[in-house]
Structure formats: C-alpha cells, structure tokens
C-alpha positions in Angstrom: -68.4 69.6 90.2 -69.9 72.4 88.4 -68.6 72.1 84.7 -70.6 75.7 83.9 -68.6 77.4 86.9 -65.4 76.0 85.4 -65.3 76.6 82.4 -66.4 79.9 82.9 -63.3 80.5 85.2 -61.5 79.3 82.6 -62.3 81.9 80.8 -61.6 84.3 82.8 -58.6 82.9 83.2 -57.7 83.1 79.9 -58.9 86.5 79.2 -56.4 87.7 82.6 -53.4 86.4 80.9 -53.5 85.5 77.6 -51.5 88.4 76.5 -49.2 87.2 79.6 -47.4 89.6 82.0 -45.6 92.7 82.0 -41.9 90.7 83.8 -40.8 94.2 84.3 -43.7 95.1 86.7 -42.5 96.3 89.9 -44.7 93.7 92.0 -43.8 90.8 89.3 -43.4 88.1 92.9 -47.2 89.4 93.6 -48.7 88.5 89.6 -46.5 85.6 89.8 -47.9 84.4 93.2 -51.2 84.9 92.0 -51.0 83.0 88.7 -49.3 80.1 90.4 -52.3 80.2 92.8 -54.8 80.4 90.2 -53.6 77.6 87.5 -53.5 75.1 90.6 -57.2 75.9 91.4 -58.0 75.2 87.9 -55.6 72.2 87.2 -53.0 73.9 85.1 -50.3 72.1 86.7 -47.4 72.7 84.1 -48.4 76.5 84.4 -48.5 76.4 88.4 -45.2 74.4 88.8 -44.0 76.8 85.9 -45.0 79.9 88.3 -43.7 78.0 91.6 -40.4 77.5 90.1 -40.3 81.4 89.0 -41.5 82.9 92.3 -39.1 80.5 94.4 -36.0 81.8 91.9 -37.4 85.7 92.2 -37.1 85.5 96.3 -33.5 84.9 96.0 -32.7 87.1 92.7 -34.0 88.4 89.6 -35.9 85.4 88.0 -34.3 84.4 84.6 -35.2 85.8 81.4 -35.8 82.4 79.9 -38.0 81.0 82.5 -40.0 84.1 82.2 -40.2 83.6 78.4 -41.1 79.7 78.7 -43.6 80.3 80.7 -45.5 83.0 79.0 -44.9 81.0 75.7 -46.8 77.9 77.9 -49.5 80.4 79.0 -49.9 81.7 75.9 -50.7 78.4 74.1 -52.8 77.0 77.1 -55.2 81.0 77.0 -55.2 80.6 73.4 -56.8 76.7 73.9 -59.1 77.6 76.0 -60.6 80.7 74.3 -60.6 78.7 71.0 -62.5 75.7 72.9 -64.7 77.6 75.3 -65.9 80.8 73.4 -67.7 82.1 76.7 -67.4 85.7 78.0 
C-alpha cells in the first residue's frame, strides 16, 4: 500500500467535503453517489453506509432532512480529523 498516495487522497477528500453538500442541489442522487463511492475507496465505512442509506431513500422519495443532517455532521467531524492529522495540500 502506498501510505503517501493515501493520505494524500485523504486530503483531498477532506478538502471536497468538509464544508459538506449543498442537499438542495438539483443532482443531490449524483454528489451522493459519488461520496458513497469515494469514502468506500478510502475506508470511511460509517460515511459510505451513511451515503448508501441516503441514495437508496432518494430513489424512492426525497431523502429525510435528518439523515441529510447526520450525515454531514459525520462528514464534518471525519474532514475536520483528517485536515487536523494530515496537514498536506
């Protein structure tokens, strides 16, 4: 494994979402599919099963408010971790 490669998509990560997203964007199932996609490839499993659960609920309806909230509040905390541990840019 390439530690140097991952940390440094970490930080990219981070620096995509750490202000979250915009739940009101019109291709919200799109940012959502991508974010699920992206914390599994990096191991942020609470975060992907978070995004899973969110994109399965936004095919039938509107997702919920909460779920939206509990997930950005995750992602939030988990950007804010990584920045604070791996000051790369």
């Amino acid at each position: 494994m390439n530690v140097t490669l991952y940390q440094k998509l970490l930080v990219k990560f981070a620096n995509q979402y750490q202000r979250g997203f915009d739940a009101h964007q019109s291709d919200l199932q799109s940012v959502i599919h991508t974010l699920k996609g992206s914390a599994a490839n990096l191991g942020l499993t609470e975060i992907a099963k978070q995004a899973a659960a969110i994109e399965l609920a936004s095919k039938e309806a509107a997702p919920e408010l909460a779920q939206l909230q509990a997930m950005t509040r995750q992602l939030a905390i988990i950007c804010s971790d990584i920045k604070r541990r791996l000051p790369l840019d």
